[in-house]
C-alpha positions as CSV (number, residue, x, y, z in Angstrom):
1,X,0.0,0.0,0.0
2,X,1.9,3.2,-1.5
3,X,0.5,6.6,1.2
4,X,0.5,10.1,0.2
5,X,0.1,13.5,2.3
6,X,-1.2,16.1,0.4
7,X,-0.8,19.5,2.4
8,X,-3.2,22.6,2.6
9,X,-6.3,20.4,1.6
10,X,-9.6,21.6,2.3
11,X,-10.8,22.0,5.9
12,X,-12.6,18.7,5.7
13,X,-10.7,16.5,4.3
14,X,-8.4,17.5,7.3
15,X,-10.5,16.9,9.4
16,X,-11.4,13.3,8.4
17,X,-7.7,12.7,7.7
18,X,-6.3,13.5,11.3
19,X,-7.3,13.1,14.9
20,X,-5.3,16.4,15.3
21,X,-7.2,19.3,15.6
22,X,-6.5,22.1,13.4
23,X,-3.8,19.4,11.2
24,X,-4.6,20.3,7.8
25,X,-2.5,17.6,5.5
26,X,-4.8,14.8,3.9
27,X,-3.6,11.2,4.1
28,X,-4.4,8.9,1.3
29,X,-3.8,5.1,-0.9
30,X,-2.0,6.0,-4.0
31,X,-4.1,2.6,-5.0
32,X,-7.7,3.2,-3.6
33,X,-10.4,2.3,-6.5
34,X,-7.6,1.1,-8.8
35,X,-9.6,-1.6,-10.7
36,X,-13.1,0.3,-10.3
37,X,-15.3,1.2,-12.7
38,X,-17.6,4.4,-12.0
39,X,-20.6,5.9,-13.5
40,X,-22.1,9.4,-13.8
41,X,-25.9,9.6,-14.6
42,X,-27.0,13.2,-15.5
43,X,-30.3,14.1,-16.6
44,X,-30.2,17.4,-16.6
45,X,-33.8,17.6,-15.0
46,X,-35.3,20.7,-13.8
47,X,-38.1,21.4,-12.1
48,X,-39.6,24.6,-12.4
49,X,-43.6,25.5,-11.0
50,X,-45.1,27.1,-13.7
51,X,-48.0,29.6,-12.6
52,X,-50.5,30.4,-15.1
């Protein structure tokens, strides 16, 4: 399992990363979801009330 730190991340992903409080690097698998296969349905629906 190959880890990487990327620093000044996003106050979230800082949060989730660390047990730290106010640590701001993000720790992640340079391997998570190799192999997976993802798919993005849009629609593009909108809904808009029509008054008439």
């Amino acid at each position: 399992m190959a880890q990487a730190t990327q620093t000044y991340t996003e106050w979230g992903l800082c949060s989730i990363s660390s047990k730290t409080r106010g640590a701001c690097s993000y720790g992640y698998d340079l391997t998570a979801g190799q192999g997976a296969c993802s798919y993005v349905i849009d629609t593009r629906y909108l809904y808009h009330e029509h008054e008439g």
